[in-house]
C-alpha positions as CSV (number, residue, x, y, z in Angstrom):
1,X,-65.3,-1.6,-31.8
2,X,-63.2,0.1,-29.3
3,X,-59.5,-0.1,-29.1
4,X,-57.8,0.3,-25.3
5,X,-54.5,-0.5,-25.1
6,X,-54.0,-3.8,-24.5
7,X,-57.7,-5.1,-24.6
8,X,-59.4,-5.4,-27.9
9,X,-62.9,-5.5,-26.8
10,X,-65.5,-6.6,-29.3
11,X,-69.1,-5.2,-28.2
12,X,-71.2,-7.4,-30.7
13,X,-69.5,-10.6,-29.0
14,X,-69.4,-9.3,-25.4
15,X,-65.9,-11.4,-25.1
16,X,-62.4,-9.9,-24.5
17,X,-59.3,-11.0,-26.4
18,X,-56.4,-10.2,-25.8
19,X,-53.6,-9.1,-28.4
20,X,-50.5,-8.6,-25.8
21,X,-50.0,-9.7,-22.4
22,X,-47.0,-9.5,-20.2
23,X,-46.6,-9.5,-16.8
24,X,-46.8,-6.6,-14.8
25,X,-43.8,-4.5,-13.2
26,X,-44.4,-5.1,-9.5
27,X,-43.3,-1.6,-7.9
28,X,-42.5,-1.5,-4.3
29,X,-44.4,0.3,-2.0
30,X,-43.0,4.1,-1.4
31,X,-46.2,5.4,1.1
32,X,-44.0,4.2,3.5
33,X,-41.1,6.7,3.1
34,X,-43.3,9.8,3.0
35,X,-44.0,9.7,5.9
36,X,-42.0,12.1,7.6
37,X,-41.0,10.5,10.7
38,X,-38.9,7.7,8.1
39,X,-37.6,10.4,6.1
40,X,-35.9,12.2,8.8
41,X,-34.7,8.8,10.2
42,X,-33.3,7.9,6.5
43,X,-31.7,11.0,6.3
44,X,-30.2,11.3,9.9
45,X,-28.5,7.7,9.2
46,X,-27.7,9.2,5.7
47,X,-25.6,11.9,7.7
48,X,-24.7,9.7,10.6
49,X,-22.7,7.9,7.5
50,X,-21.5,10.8,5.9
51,X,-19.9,12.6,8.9
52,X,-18.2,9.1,9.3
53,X,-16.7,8.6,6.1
54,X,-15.6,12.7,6.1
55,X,-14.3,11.8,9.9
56,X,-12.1,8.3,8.7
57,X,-10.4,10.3,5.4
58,X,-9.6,13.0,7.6
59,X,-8.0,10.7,10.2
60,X,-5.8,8.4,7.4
61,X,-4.7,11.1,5.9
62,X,-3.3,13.0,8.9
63,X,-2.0,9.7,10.0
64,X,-0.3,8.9,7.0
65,X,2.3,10.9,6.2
66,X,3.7,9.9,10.4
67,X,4.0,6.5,9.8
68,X,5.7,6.7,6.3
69,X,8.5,8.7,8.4
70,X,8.5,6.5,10.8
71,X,9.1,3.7,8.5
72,X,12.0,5.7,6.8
73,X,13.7,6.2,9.8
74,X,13.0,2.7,10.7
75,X,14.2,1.3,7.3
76,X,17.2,3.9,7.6
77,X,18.5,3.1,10.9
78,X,17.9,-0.7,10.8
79,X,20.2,-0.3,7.0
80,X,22.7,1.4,8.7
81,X,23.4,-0.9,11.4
82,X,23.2,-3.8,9.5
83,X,25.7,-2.3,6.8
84,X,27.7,-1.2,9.5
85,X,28.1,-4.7,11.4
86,X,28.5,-6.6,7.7
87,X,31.5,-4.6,6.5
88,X,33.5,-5.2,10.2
89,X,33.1,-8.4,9.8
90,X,34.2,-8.2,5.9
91,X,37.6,-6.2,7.0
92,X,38.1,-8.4,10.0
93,X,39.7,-11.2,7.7
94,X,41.6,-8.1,6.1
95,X,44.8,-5.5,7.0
96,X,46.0,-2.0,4.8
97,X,48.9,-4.1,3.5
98,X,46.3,-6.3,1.7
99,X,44.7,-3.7,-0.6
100,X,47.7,-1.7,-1.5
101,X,51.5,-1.9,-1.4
102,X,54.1,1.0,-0.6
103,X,57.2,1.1,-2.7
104,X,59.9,2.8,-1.1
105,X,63.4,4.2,-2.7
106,X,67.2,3.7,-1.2
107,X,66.4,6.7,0.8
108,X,63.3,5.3,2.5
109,X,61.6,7.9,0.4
110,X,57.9,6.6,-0.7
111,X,58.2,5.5,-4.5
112,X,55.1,4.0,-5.3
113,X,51.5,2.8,-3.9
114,X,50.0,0.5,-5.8
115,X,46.7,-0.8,-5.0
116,X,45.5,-4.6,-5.5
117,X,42.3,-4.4,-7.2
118,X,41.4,-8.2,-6.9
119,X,41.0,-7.8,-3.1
120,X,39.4,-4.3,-3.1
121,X,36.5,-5.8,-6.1
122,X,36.2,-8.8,-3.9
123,X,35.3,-6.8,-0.8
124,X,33.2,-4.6,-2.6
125,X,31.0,-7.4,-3.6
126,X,31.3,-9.6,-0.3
127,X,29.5,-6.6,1.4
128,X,26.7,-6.3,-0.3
129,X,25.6,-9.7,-0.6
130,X,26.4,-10.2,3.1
131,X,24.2,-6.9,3.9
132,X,21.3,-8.4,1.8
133,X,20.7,-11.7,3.3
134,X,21.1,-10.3,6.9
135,X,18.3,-7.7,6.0
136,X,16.5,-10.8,5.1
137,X,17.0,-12.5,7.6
138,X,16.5,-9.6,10.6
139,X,13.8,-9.5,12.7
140,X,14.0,-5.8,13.1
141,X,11.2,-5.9,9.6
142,X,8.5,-4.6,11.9
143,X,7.2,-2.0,14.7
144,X,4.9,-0.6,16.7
145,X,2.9,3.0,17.0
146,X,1.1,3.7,20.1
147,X,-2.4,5.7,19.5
148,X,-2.9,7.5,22.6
């Protein structure tokens, strides 16, 4: 009796049984990518790629720090006229003689300023709500960069 791997062969019987069986791994065929004309197209493509990546970081990254200036000025600029325009209009409806009151002596002689805190709290909230929904509502959210 002689013992192979997978085969158990019985000489005396000259019959084959088989103890395991599975199916074989099918490998692909690699002959074709020794050749050296595919390798060197493989690995030129494998470059070709590479370079590109390398190329595409480098641009992003140069680019990147511009346009989040850009934006701050943007954002800064686009803030400070909207803030600007909000609080006119808030102080429009508004003169000195509401937010604080002058109390003079016999000798026309300044006493006293008092300030009215109800009016000055009011304003200071009335901007910044105003400022907030007219930065919502602007237009101004967006921009353009030329690449040359």
């Amino acid at each position: 009796m002689w013992v192979c791997n997978y085969i158990f062969l019985d000489i005396m019987d000259n019959k084959t049984e088989k103890i395991f069986s599975r199916n074989r791994i099918k490998l692909p065929n690699l002959d074709k990518f020794h050749d050296k004309k595919n390798v060197r197209k493989i690995l030129k493509i494998i470059i070709i790629l590479l370079i590109a990546i390398i190329v595409f970081k480098v641009s992003i990254n140069s680019i990147t720090p511009i346009i989040d200036e850009r934006c701050k000025g943007i954002a800064k600029s686009v803030a400070t006229k909207i803030s600007n325009e909000q609080a006119t209009k808030v102080m429009e409806d508004y003169k000195y003689e509401d937010f604080c009151s002058i109390i003079k002596d016999e000798n026309d002689n300044i006493k006293m300023i008092s300030t009215n805190m109800i009016t000055i709290n009011k304003v200071i909230s009335d901007i910044p709500i105003l400022i907030q929904e007219e930065l919502e509502k602007s237009d101004e959210n967006t921009f353009n960069i030329k690449l040359r």
